[in-house]
C-alpha positions as CSV (number, residue, x, y, z in Angstrom):
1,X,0.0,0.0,0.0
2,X,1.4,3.0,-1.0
3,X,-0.4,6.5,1.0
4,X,0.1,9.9,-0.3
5,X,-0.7,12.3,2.5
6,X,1.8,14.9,1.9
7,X,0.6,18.3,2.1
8,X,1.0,22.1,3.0
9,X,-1.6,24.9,3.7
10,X,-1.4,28.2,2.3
11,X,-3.7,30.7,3.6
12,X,-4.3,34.2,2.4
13,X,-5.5,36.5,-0.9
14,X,-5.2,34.2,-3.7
15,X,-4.2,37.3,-5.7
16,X,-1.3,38.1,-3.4
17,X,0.5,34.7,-4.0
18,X,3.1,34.6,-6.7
19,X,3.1,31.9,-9.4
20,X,6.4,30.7,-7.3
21,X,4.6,30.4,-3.8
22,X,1.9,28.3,-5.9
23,X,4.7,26.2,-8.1
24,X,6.0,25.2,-5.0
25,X,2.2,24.6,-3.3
26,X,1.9,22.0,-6.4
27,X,5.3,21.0,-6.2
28,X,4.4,19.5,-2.6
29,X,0.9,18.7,-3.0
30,X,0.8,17.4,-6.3
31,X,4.1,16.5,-7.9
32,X,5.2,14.6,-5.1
33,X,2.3,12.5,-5.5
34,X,3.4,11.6,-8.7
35,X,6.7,11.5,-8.1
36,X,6.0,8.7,-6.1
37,X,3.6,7.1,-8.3
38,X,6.3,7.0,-11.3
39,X,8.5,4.9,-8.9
40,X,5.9,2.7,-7.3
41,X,3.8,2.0,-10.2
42,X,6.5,-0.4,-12.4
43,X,6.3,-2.3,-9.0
44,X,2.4,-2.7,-8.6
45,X,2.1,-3.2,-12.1
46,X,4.4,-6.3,-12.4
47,X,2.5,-7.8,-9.0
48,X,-0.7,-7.1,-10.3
49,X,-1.7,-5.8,-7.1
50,X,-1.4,-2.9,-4.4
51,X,-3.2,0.0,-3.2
52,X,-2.8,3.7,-4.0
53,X,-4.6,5.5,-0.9
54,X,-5.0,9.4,-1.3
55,X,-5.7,11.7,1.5
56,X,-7.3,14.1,-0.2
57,X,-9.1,17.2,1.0
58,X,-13.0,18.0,1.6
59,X,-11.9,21.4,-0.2
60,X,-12.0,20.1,-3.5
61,X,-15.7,19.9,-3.1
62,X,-16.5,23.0,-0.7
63,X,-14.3,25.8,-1.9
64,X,-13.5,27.8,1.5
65,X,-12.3,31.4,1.2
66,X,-8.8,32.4,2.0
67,X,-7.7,29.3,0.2
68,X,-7.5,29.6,-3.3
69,X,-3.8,28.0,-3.8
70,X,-4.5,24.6,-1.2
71,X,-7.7,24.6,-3.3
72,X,-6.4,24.2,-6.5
73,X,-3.9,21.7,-5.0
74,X,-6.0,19.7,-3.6
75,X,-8.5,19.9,-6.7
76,X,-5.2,18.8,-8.6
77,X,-4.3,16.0,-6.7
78,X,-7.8,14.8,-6.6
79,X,-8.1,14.7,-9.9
80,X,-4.7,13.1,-10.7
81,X,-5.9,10.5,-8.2
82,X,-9.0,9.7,-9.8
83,X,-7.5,9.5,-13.8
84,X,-4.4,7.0,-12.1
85,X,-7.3,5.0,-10.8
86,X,-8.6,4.4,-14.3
87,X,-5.4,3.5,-15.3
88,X,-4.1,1.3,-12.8
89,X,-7.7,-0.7,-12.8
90,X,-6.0,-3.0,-15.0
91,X,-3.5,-4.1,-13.3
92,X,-5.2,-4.7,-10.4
93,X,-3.9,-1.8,-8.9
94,X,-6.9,-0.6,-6.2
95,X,-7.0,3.3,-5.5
96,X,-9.1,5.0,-2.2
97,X,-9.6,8.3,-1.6
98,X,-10.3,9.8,1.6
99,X,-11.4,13.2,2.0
100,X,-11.4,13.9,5.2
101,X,-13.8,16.9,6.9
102,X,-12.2,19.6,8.8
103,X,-10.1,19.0,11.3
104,X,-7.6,20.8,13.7
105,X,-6.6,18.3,16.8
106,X,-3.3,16.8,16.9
107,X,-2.2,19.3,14.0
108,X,-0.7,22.5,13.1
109,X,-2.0,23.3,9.7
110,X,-3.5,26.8,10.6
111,X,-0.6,28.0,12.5
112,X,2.1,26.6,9.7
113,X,0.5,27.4,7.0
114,X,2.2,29.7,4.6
115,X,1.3,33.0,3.6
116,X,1.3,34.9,0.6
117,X,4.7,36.3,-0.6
118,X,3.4,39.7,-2.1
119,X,2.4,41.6,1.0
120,X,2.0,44.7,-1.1
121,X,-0.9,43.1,-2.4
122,X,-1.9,41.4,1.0
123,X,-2.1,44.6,2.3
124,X,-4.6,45.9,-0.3
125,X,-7.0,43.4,1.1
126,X,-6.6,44.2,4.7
127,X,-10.0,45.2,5.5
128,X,-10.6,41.5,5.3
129,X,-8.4,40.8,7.1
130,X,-10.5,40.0,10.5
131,X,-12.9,37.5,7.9
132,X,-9.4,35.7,7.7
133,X,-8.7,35.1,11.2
134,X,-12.2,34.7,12.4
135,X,-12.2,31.7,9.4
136,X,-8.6,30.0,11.0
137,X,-10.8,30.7,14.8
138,X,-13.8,29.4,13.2
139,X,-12.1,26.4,12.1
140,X,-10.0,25.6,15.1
141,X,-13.3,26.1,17.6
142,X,-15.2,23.1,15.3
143,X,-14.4,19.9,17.2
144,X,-14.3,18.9,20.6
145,X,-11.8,16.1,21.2
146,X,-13.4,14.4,23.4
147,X,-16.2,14.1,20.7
148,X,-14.2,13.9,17.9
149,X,-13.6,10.5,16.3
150,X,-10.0,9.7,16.4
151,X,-9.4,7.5,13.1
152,X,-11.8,6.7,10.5
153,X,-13.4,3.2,10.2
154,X,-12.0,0.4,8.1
155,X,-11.7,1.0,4.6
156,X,-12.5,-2.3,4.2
157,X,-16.6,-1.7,3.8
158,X,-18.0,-1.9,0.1
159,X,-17.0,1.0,-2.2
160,X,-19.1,3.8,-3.1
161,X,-20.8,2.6,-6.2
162,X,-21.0,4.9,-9.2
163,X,-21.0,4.4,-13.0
164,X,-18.0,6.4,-13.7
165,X,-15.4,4.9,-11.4
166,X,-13.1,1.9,-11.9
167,X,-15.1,-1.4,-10.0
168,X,-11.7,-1.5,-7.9
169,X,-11.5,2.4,-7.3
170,X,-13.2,3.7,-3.3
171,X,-13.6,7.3,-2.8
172,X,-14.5,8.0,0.8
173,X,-15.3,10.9,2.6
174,X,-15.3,10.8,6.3
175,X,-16.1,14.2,7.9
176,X,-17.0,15.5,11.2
177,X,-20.0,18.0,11.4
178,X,-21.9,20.2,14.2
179,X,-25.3,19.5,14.6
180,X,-28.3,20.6,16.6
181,X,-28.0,20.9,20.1
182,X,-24.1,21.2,20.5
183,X,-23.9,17.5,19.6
184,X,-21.0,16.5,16.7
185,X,-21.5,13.5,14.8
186,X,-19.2,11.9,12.5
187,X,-20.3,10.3,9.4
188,X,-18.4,7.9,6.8
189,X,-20.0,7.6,3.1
C-alpha cells in the first residue's frame, strides 16, 4: 500500500500569491504525488496488485475562502488521483480516496500554513483581514476532542458505487460535522 498524504496549507489572498509560492504549493501537493507514483507504479504493475490510498481534502468539493492556492492543490491532486485510478484498474492496482472533513486536533495546519509572498498586495485586502482570522478561529473552535472521532473506520466496507469509477476504485469521505444541540457527529459515506 502506497499513501500519499503529503501536504502544506497556504492561507491568504489568492491574488497576493506569486506563481512561485503556488509552483512550490503544487510542487508538494501534487508532484510529489506523482513522483511517487512514477517509482511505485513499475512495481504494482508487475505484482498485479497494491493499493494507491489518497488523503485528499474536503476542499476540493466545498471551496472555502482564503484558500485559493491549497484549493487548487487539492483539486489537482484529486483529480490526478481519480484519472491514475482508471489507469491502474487494470492491473489490479486498487486506489481510495479519503477526504477527510475539517479538522484541527493533533495538527498545526493553521498556524504553519504559509502566507502569501506579495504583502503589497496582502495589504490591499486588509480590510478582510478580521474575515481571515475569524475563518482560522472558526475552524480551530469546530471539534471537541473528546467528541471527535479519532481515526476513520476500516476501509474495508464496500466502495461507493458509481457508473463512472473503476469497480476496484473507493472514494471515501469521512467528515465531522456540528449538529443541533451542540452535539458532533461523524459520518463515513
Amino acid at each position: 500500500m502506497v499513501v500519499h498524504n503529503a501536504a502544506h496549507l497556504l492561507v491568504g489572498y489568492t491574488a497576493a500569491f506569486t506563481a512561485d509560492d503556488i509552483a512550490h504549493l503544487f510542487d508538494v501537493n501534487v508532484l510529489g504525488a506523482q513522483r511517487i507514483n512514477r517509482a511505485v507504479l513499475p512495481h504494482l504493475r508487475a505484482r498485479r496488485a497494491g493499493t494507491l490510498l489518497y488523503v485528499g481534502s474536503t476542499t476540493s468539493v466545498i471551496v472555502p475562502p482564503f484558500l485559493g492556492p491549497y484549493v487548487a492543490s487539492k483539486s489537482a491532486f484529486d483529480a490526478l488521483a481519480q484519472v491514475t485510478s482508471y489507469e491502474a484498474n487494470h492491473f489490479g492496482i486498487e486506489t481510495v480516496i479519503v477526504m477527510p472533513g475539517r479538522f484541527t486536533q493533533g495538527t498545526e495546519h493553521f498556524p504553519n500554513s504559509g502566507r502569501a509572498s506579495d504583502t503589497a498586495v496582502t495589504a490591499q485586502y486588509a480590510e478582510l483581514d478580521d474575515l481571515v482570522a475569524r475563518n482560522e478561529d472558526a475552524t480551530n473552535g469546530l471539534f471537541d476532542p473528546h467528541t471527535t472521532r479519532t481515526r476513520p473506520p476500516s476501509l474495508t466496507r464496500s466502495p461507493v458505487s458509481s457508473p463512472c469509477r473503476p469497480a476496484r476504485s473507493r472514494r471515501a469521505a469521512w467528515s465531522t460535522s456540528h449538529t443541533a444541540g451542540s452535539r458532533r457527529s461523524t459520518t463515513w459515506r
